[in-house]
Kinemage of the C-alpha trace (Angstrom):
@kinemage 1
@onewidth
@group {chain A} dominant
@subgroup {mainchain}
@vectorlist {calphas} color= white
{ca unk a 1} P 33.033 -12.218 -5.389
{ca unk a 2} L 31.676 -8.663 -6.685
{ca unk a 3} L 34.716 -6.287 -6.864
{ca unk a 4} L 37.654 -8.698 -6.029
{ca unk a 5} L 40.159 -8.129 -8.787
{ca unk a 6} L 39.757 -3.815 -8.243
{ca unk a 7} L 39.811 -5.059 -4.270
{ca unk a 8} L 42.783 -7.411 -4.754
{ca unk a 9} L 45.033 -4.360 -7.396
{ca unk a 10} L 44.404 -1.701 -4.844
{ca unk a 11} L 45.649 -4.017 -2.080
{ca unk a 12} L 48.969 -4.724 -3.999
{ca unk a 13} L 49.667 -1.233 -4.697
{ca unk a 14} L 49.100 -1.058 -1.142
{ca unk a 15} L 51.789 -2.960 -0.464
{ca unk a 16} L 54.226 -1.752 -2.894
{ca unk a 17} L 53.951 1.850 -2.073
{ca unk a 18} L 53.785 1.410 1.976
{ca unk a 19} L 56.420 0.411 4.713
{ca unk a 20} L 55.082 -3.258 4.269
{ca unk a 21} L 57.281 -3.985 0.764
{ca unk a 22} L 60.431 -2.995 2.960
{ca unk a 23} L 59.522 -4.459 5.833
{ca unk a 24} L 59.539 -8.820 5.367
{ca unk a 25} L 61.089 -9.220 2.348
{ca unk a 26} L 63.951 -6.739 3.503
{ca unk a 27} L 64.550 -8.366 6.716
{ca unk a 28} L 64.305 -11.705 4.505
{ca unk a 29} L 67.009 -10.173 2.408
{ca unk a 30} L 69.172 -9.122 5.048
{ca unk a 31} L 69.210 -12.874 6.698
{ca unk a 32} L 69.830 -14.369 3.538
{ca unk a 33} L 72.947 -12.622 2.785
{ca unk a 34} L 74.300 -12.412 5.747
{ca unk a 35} L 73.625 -16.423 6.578
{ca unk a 36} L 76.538 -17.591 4.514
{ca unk a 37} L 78.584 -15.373 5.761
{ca unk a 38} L 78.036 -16.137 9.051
{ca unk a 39} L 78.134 -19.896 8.396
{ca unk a 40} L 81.565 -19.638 6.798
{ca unk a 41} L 83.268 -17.275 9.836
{ca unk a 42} L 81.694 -18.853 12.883
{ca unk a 43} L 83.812 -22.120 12.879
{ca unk a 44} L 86.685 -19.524 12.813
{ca unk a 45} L 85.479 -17.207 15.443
{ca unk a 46} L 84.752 -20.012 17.990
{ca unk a 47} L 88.192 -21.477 17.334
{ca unk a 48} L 89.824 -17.908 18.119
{ca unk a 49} L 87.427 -17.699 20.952
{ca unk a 50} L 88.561 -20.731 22.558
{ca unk a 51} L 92.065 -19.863 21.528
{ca unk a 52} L 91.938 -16.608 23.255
{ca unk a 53} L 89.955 -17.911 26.637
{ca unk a 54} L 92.764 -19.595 28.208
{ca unk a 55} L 91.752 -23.489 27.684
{ca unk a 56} L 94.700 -25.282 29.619
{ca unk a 57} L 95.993 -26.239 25.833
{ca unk a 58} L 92.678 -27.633 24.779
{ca unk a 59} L 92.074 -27.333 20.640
{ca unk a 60} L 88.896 -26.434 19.462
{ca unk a 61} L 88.299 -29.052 16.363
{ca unk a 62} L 85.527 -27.536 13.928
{ca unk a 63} L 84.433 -29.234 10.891
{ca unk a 64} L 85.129 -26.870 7.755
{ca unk a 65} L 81.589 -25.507 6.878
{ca unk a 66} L 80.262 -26.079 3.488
{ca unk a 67} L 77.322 -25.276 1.470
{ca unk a 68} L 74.795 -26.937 3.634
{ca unk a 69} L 75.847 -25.086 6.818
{ca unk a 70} L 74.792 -21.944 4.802
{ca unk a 71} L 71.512 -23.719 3.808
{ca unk a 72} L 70.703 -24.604 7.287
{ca unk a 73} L 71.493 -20.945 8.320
{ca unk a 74} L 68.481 -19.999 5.672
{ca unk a 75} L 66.401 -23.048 6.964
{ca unk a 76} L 67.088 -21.496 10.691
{ca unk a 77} L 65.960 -17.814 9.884
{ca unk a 78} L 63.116 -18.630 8.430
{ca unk a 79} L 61.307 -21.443 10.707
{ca unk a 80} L 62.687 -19.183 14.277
{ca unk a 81} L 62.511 -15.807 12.935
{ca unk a 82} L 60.909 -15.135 9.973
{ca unk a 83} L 57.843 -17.195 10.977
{ca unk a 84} L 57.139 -15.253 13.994
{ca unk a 85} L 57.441 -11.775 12.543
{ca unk a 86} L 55.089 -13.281 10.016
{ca unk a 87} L 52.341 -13.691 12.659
{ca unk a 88} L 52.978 -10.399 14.081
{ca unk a 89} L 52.944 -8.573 10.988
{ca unk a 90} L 49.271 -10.068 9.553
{ca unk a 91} L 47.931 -10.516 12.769
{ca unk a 92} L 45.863 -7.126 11.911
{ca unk a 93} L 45.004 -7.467 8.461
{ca unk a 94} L 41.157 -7.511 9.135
{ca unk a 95} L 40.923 -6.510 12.539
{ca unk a 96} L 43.175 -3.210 12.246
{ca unk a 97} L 40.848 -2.443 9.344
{ca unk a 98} L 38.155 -2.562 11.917
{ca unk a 99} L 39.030 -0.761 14.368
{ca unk a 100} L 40.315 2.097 11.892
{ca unk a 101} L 36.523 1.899 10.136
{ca unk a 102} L 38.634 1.458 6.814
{ca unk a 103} L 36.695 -1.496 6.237
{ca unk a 104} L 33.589 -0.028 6.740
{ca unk a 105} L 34.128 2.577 4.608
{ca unk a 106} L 35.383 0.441 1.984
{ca unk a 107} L 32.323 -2.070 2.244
{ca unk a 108} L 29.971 0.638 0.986
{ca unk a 109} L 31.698 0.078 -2.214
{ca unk a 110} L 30.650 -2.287 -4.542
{ca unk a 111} L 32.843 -5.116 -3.041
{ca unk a 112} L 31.377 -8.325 -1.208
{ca unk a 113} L 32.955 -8.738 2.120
{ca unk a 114} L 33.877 -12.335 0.813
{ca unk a 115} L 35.884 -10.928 -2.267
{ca unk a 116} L 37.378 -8.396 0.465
{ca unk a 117} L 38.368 -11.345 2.893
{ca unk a 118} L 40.096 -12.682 -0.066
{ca unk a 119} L 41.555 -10.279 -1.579
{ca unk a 120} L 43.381 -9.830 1.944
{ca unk a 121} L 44.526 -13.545 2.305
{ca unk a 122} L 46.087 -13.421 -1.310
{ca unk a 123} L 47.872 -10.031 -1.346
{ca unk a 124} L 49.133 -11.577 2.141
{ca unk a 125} L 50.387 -14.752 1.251
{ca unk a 126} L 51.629 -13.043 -2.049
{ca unk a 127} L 53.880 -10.862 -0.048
{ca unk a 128} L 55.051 -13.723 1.901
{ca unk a 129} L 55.943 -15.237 -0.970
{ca unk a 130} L 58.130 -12.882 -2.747
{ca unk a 131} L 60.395 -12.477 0.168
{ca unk a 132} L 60.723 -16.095 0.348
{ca unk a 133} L 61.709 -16.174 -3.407
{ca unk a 134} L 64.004 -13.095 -3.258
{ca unk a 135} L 65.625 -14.528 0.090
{ca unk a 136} L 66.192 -18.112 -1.387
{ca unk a 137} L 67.968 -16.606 -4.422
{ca unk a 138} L 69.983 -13.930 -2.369
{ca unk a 139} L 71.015 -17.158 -0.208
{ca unk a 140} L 71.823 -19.358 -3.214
{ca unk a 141} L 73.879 -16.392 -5.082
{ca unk a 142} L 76.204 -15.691 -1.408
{ca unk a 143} L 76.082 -19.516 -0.826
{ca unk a 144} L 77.412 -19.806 -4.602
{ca unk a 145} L 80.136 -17.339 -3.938
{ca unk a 146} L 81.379 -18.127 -0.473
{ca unk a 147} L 81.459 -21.984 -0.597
{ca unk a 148} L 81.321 -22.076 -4.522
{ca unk a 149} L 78.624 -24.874 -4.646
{ca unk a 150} L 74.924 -24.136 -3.815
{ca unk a 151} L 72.950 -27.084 -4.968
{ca unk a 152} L 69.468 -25.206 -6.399
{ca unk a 153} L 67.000 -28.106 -6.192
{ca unk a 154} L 67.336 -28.305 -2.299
{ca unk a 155} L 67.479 -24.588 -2.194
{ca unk a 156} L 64.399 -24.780 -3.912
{ca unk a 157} L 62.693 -28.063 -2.078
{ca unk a 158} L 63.567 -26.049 1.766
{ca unk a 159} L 61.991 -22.976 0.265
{ca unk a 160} L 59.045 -24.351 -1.056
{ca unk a 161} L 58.116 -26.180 1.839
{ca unk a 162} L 58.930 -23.373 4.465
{ca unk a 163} L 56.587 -21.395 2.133
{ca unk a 164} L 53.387 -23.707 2.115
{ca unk a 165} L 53.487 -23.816 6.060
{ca unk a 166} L 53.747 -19.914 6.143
{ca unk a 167} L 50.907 -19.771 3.438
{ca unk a 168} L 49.019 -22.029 6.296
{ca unk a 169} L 49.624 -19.816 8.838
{ca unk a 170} L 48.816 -16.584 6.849
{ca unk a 171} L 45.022 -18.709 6.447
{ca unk a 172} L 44.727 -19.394 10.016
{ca unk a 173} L 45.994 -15.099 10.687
{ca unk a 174} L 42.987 -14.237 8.154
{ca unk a 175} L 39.851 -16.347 10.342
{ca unk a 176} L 41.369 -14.964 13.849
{ca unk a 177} L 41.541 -11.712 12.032
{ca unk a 178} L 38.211 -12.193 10.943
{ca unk a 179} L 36.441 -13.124 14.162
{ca unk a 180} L 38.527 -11.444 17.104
{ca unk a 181} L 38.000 -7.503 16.863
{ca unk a 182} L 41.525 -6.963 18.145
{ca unk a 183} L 44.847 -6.979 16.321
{ca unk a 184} L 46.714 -8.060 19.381
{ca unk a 185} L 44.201 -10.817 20.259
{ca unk a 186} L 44.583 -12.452 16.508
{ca unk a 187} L 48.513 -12.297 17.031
{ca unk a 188} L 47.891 -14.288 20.231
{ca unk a 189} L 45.809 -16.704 18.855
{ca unk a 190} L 48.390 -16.966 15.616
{ca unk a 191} L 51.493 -17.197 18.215
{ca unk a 192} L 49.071 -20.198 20.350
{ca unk a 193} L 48.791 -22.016 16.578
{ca unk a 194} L 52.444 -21.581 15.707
{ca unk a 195} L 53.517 -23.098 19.402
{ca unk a 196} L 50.406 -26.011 18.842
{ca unk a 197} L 51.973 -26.906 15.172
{ca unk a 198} L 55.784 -26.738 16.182
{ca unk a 199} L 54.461 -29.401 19.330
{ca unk a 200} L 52.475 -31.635 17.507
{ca unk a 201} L 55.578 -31.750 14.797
{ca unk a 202} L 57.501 -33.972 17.787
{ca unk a 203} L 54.380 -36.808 17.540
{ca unk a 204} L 55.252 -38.906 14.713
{ca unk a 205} L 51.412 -39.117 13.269
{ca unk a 206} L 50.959 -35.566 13.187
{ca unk a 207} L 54.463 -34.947 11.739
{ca unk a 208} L 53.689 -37.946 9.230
{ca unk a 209} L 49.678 -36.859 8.529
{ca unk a 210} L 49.561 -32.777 9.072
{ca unk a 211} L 50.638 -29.670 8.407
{ca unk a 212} L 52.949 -29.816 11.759
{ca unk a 213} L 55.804 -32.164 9.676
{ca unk a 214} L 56.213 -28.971 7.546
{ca unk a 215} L 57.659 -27.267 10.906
{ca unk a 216} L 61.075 -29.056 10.631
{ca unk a 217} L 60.818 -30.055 6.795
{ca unk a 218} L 62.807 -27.459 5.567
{ca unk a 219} L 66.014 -28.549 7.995
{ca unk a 220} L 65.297 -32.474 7.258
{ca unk a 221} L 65.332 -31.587 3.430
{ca unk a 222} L 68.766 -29.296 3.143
{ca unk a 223} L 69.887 -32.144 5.879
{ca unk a 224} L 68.984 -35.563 3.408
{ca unk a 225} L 67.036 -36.952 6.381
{ca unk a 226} L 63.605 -35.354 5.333
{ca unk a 227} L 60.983 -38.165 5.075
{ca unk a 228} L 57.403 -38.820 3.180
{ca unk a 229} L 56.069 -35.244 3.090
{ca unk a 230} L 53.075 -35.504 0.711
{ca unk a 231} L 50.367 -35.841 3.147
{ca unk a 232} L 51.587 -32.812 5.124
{ca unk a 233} L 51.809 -31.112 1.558
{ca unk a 234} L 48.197 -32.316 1.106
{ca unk a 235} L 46.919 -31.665 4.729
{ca unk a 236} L 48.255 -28.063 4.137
{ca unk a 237} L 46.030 -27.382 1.439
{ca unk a 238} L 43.276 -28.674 2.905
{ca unk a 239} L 43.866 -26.256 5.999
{ca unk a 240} L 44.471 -23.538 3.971
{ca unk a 241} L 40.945 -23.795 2.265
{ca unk a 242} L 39.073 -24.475 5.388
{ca unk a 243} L 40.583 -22.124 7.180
{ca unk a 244} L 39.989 -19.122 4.530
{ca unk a 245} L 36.611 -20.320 3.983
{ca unk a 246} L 35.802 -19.665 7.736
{ca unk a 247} L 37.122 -16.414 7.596
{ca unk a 248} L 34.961 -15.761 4.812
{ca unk a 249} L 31.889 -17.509 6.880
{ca unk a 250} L 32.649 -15.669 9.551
{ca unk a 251} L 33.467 -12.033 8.186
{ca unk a 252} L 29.914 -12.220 6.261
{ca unk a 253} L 27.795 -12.248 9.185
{ca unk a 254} L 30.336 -10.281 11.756
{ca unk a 255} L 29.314 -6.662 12.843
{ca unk a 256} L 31.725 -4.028 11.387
């Protein structure tokens, strides 16, 4: 692992000082504060809608929303929208480096291409995981406000579960990144996991034994219906090795 911590700085000031920092955890934030929101005026605006649309007398009967409508708003963003700019955004964090010959140039250094594989994957999940925390927290605060009563611990369960499938996903993005010498053709290949996972999550073994039960895991826990999620927990790390240490396998003998 010969240069990984300078490898591993340089790629978090990187991060900090580029459009990146903005980019996922400020789309995070914007979701997350506008979820409640949205979660407390939509019962209204459908009712006014339906007022307004000439219904032959028929009244539009809405449950009042509450804290958990807002939590499921979060739970929404993050498994439909959030996921999928994930896969777009570190579809290229090895291959764009390719094609650009900034890897090259940087492997004359003394850095091993596994500490450089690495070093990607972490600063990578790292950034995924900041905007999750600042997003759950901007969600909580509005959720606290609007509804006043934002229970943390589920806050905090949804998160963290939303957050170890996305930390899967960013392993899988560093071996396609690895092997495929396009950014467009590891997106694909990221995209044809994501659809694979969110399938398998509707057979009951897979949901029960892989990481596919984390797909829907963050609705079932803000829900109370969320089941026995330790192996997927478990099967997630496992992935999330085996997966980075084929990138690694594979970027060590792969012609830059």
């Amino acid at each position: 692992m010969r240069g990984f911590g300078v490898f591993l700085g340089k790629e978090a000031r990187e991060i900090l000082r580029t459009w990146r920092i903005w980019a996922l955890p400020g789309l995070v934030v914007f979701l997350a504060l506008t979820g409640p929101v949205i979660a407390k005026l939509t019962p209204e605006l459908l009712k006014s809608m339906s007022g307004t649309a000439g219904m032959g007398g028929v009244v539009v009967t809405l449950p009042k929303p509450t804290w958990q409508d807002a939590y499921l708003q979060w739970s929404k963003n993050l498994t439909q929208m959030i996921t999928w700019v994930l896969v777009v955004m570190a579809g290229g964090m090895v291959s764009g480096e390719r094609k650009s010959g900034t890897a090259v140039l940087v492997l004359t250094k003394p850095i091993s291409r596994s500490a450089f594989l690495l070093a990607k994957f972490i600063s990578n999940a790292g950034l995924v995981a900041l905007a999750a925390v600042l997003g759950a927290f901007s969600t909580w605060a509005v959720t606290l406000g609007v509804f006043g009563e934002a229970p943390v611990r589920i806050m905090v369960e949804a998160t963290a579960v939303w957050l170890t499938f996305a930390i899967v996903l960013v392993a899988v993005l560093t071996l396609f990144s690895a092997v495929v010498d396009s950014r467009l053709g590891a997106t694909f290949l990221g995209f044809g996991v994501l659809v694979a996972f969110t399938i398998a999550s509707l057979w009951g073994p897979a949901a029960d034994l892989s990481p596919a039960g984390l797909v829907n895991a963050p609705n079932a826990v803000i829900s109370g219906t969320g089941g026995r999620l330790l192996w997927p927990l478990v099967t997630s790390a496992v992935a999330t090795l085996l997966f980075v240490a084929g990138g690694m396998c594979a970027f060590s003998r792969k012609e830059l």
